[in-house]
DRENDO-1510 file (C-alpha; in Angstrom, 1 decimal, always signed):
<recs>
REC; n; res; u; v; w
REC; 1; UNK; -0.9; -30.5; +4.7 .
REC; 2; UNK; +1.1; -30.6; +1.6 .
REC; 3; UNK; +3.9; -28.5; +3.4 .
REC; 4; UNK; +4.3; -30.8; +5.5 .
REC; 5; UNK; +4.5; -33.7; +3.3 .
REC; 6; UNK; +7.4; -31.7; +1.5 .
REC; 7; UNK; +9.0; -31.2; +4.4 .
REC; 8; UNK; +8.9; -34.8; +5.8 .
REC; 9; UNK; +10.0; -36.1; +2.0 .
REC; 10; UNK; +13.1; -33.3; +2.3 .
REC; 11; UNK; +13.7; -34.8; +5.6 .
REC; 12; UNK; +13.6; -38.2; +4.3 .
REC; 13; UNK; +15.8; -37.8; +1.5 .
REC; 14; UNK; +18.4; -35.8; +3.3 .
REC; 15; UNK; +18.5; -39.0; +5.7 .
REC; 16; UNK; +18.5; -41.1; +2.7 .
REC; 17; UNK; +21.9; -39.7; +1.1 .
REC; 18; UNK; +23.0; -39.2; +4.8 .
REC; 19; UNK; +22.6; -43.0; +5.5 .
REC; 20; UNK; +24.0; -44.0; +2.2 .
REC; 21; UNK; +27.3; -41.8; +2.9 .
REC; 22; UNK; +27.7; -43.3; +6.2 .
REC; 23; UNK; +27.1; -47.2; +4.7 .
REC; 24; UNK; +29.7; -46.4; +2.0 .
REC; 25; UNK; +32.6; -45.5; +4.9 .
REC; 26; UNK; +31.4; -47.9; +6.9 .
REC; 27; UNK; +31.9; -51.1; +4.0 .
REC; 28; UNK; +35.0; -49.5; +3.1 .
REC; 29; UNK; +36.7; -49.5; +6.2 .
REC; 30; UNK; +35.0; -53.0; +6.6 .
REC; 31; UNK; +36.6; -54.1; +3.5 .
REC; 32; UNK; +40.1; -52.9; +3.9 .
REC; 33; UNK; +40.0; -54.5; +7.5 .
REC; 34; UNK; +39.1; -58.1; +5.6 .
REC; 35; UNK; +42.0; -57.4; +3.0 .
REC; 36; UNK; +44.5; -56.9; +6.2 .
REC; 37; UNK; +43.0; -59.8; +8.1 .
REC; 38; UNK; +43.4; -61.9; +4.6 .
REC; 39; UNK; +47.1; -60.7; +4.6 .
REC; 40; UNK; +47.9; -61.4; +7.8 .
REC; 41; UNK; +46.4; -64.8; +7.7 .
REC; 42; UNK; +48.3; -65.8; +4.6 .
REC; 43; UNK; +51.7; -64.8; +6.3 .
REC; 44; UNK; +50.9; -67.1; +9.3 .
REC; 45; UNK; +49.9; -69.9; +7.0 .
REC; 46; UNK; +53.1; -69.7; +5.3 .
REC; 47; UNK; +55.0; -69.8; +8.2 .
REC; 48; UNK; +53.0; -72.4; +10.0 .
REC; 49; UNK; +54.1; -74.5; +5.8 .
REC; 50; UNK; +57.3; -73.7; +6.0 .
REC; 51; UNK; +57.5; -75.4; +10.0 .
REC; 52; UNK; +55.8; -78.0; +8.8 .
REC; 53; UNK; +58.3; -78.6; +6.3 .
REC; 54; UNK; +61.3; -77.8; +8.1 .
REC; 55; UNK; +59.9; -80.1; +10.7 .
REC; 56; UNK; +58.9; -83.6; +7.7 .
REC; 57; UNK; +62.3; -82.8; +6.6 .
REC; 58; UNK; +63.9; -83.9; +9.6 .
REC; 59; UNK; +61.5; -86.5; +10.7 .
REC; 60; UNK; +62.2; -88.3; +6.9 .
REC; 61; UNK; +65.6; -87.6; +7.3 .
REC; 62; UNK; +66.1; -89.2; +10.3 .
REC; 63; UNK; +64.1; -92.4; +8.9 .
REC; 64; UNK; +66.0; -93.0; +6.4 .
REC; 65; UNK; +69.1; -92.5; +8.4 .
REC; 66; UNK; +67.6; -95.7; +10.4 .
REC; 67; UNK; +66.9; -97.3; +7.2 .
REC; 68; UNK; +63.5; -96.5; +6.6 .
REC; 69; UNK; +62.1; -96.1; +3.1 .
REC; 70; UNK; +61.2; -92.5; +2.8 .
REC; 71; UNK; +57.6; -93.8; +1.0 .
REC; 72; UNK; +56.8; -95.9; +4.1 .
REC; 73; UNK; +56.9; -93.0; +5.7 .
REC; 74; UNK; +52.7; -91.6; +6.4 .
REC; 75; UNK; +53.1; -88.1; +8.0 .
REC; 76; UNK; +52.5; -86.8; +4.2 .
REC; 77; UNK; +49.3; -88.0; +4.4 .
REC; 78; UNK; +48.4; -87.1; +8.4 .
REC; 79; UNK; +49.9; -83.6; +7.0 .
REC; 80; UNK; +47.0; -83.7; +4.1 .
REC; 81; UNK; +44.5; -85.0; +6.3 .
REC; 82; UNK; +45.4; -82.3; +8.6 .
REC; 83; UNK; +45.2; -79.5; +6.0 .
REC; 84; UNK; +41.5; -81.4; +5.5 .
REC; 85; UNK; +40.0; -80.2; +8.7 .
REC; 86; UNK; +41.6; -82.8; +11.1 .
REC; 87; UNK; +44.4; -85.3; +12.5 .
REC; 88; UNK; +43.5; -87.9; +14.3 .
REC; 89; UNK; +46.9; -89.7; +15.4 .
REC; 90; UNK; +44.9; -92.8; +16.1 .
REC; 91; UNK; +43.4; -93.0; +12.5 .
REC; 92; UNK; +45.6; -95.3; +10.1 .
REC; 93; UNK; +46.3; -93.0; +7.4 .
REC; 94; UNK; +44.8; -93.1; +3.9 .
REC; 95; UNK; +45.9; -94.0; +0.8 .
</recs>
């Protein structure tokens, strides 16, 4: 009986180390996947910014061009309620 007890403790702690190998690949590769997916989001973000501005640059300079005040102007603040978690166009927009 206490040969097979060493045995079956062998056994476990081969599959022990074996598991723990495999778990350390596995949360590496998980890891360096995230940092990609964290890269590729913050290139998209900044492009998706820079339309945005390109796009409030026109819009203001087109207001002012008929005269509008460049401060009466609210898609600043639909453009920080946006970056919030929502833009309603219906909603006045905050002060």
């Amino acid at each position: 009986m206490d040969w097979f007890n060493a045995v079956d403790a062998t056994y476990r702690s081969d599959f022990k180390d074996l598991f723990d190998t495999s778990f350390g690949r596995l949360e590496a590769i998980l890891d360096s996947r995230l940092v990609q997916f964290e890269a590729k989001l913050d290139r998209r973000l900044v492009d998706i910014e820079a339309k945005w501005d390109k796009l409030f640059a026109g819009l203001k300079r087109g207001c002012s061009r008929r005269g509008l005040a460049p401060s009466s102007f609210p898609l600043q603040q639909y453009r920080v309620a946006q970056a919030a978690g929502g833009l309603d166009l219906l909603d006045e927009p905050r002060v």
